[in-house]
Phi, psi and omega in degrees: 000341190272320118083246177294166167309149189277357159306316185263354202258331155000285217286306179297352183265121173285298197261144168256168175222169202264000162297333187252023147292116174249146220270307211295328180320287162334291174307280177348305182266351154273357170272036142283177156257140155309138181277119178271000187269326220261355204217058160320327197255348177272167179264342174185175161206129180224140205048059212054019198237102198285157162240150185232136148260148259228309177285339160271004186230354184302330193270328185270344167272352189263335188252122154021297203255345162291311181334306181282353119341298195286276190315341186292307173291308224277314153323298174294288163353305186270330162234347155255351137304195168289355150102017183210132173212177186240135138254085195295143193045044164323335208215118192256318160310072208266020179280342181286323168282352174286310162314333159283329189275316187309329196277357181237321166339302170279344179305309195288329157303348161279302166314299183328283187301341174283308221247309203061200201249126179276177179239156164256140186337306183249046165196166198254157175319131171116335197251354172240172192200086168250158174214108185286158213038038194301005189274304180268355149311291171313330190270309171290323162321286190219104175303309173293315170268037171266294208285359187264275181342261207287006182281336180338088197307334178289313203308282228294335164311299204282334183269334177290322193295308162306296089005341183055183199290162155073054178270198171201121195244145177231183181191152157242109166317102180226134211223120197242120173273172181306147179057030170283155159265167168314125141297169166274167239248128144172205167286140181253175179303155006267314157347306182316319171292005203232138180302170183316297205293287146346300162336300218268013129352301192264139167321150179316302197284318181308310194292336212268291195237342190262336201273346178273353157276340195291323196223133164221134197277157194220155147190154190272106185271117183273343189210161176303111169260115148287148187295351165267021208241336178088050160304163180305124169306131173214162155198097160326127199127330204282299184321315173314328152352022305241325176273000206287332181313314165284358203263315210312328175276340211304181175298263174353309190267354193268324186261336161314302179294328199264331133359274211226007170296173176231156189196120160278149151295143179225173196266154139319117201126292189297209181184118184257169196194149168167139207310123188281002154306310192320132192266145176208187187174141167306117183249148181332136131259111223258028174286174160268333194204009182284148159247093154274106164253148192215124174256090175320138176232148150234125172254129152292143159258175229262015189260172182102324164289139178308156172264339175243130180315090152257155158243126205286335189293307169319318198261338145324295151302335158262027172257317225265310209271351169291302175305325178263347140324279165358284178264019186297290181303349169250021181059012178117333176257090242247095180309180158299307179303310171299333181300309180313293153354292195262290177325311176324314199301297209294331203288317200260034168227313242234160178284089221283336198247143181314314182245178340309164206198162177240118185261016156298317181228019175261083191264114187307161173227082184113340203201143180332320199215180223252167161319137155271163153298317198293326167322285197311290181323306180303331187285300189289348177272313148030279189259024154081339196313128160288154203300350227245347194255004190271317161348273183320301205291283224305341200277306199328302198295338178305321183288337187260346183264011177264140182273167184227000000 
């Protein structure tokens, strides 16, 4: 295959690995510039990082066919620009986000005495104050600033403009104290989420083009952030990365990002967006007193789902005692063909993927993201679990991917 022309040798790479990530790739594609010709509609760009103000744009976001104009750019800006862009002064009101932060102020006072103190995906326990699901907390809590909070024309512009209509949004509340440390430099879901080993899995076009159109990540600046306060680290540019999914742990790629990242300030109010391809990261907070509170938005597309409703915990059960006959019958001894065999089965009953999930109580143990049903199946016939305690596990996990 080394070989071939390097056009064609493209064309054939089905799968990436994370040894044939190059370094050199990376540098090429963040030492672009933004094309200033291309972002007609911004108010500045500063460190690659486009800005829109929000309030010179109020009237082209309300009428139609400019409106679809504004989103058009903003789509480009997130895949073929530099994947990041500021919507300044989002939130012109800021009395909605103070009614909003008191309302996650007490959420997170209540989970402490409920809960105690979490850890973050990429950062150790202690350096955050997150409130997972902050949506549908919020949304129960106080209806009324859910619904002041989420009629907000930027969110919902900017998430169509990705996504198209019929998204779906979550959200986490995360308020990083003084002296919190930097997350580690990485990728966000869905990729973002799966160990090396699992990534490399998938073909070139899923990790390339489909899990970075799947999502788009947002956050809400609840207080004035300074750059010492540790806004997201980014480096514009990165999503174009074709490999990053595998690149993100690498030494190499890491003291690279760490290098050569960038960090803006931002207002009480703004609303940052950027391609969850992007490598990014939570940066020091080195202040005596900002409470960087930030409201994460992951927005969904409405696509990824199945057409029909099964229950997959039901076909889980009728299955397991059919598969642990199986290796019952064969005495232990488990060809190739039978392994194979019995994955195909479970991929096609048991649920394969993590999420969604309640990561209040889907907690990972080690690793981003919590048990599948299909792990849990495959582990216990592994290991031998009789049918009535395989049983017992699969309700338990059932019971933890459920909101409370």
């Amino acid at each position: 295959m080394d070989d071939l022309p390097s056009s064609k040798r493209r064309r054939l790479q089905t799968y990436f690995s994370e040894a044939e990530c190059r370094l050199e790739d990376l540098k090429a594609l963040v030492g672009q510039e933004v094309d200033t010709c291309c972002v007609t509609f911004a108010s500045s760009v500063q460190k690659n990082v486009v800005f829109y103000d929000c309030q010179a744009l109020a009237t082209m976001l309300s009428e139609e066919a400019s409106r679809r104009q504004l989103m058009s750019e903003w789509a480009y800006v997130l895949n073929d620009g530099p994947g990041v862009l500021v919507l300044q002064g989002g939130f012109a009101d800021h009395s909605t986000i103070d009614r909003c932060s008191s309302a996650f102020a007490a959420i997170v006072e209540d989970e402490k005495i409920s809960k105690g103190m979490r850890g973050d995906h990429f950062a150790k326990a202690g350096a955050y104050d997150r409130v997972w699901n902050a949506m549908e907390k919020l949304c129960v809590r106080e209806p009324a600033v859910f619904t002041d909070y989420y009629s907000n024309d930027w969110i919902a512009g900017m998430s169509e403009a990705w996504l198209g209509p019929m998204y779906q949004i979550t959200s986490q509340m995360n308020t990083i104290r003084p002296g919190g440390k930097a997350q580690s430099m990485h990728r966000d879901y869905h990729l973002g989420f799966q160990s090396m080993k699992t990534v490399a899995k998938f073909p070139a076009h899923v990790q390339a083009k489909v899990s970075p159109l799947l999502t788009l990540q947002g956050a809400v600046a609840h207080v004035d952030v300074p750059v010492d306060a540790g806004p997201t680290k980014l480096l514009p540019f990165s999503h174009q990365y074709r490999q990053g999914y595998l690149a993100w742990k690498r030494a190499d790629f890491v003291d690279f990002f760490e290098a050569n990242y960038i960090q803006l300030p931002l207002k009480k109010g703004d609303l940052l967006f950027f391609n969850p391809a992007l490598f990014h990261a939570g940066g020091d907070n080195i202040t005596a007193s900002v409470m960087r509170t930030v409201n994460l938005l992951q927005v969904s597309s409405p696509f990824g789902r199945s057409m029909e409703t099964l229950d997959r915990l039901r076909m889980c059960k009728a299955v397991y005692p059919i598969l642990s006959d199986l290796r019952v019958a064969h005495a232990g001894r488990i060809t190739e063909e039978l392994e194979r065999r019995e994955d195909n089965a479970i991929a096609a009953c048991a649920e394969g993927y993590q999420f969604p999930t309640n990561l209040d109580l889907d907690v990972p143990d080690g690793a981003v993201a919590p048990l599948s049903q299909a792990e849990l199946m495959k582990q216990s016939l592994e290991t031998g679990l009789g049918q009535e305690e395989f049983f017992k596990q699969l309700d338990e996990q059932a019971t933890l991917k459920k909101s409370v």
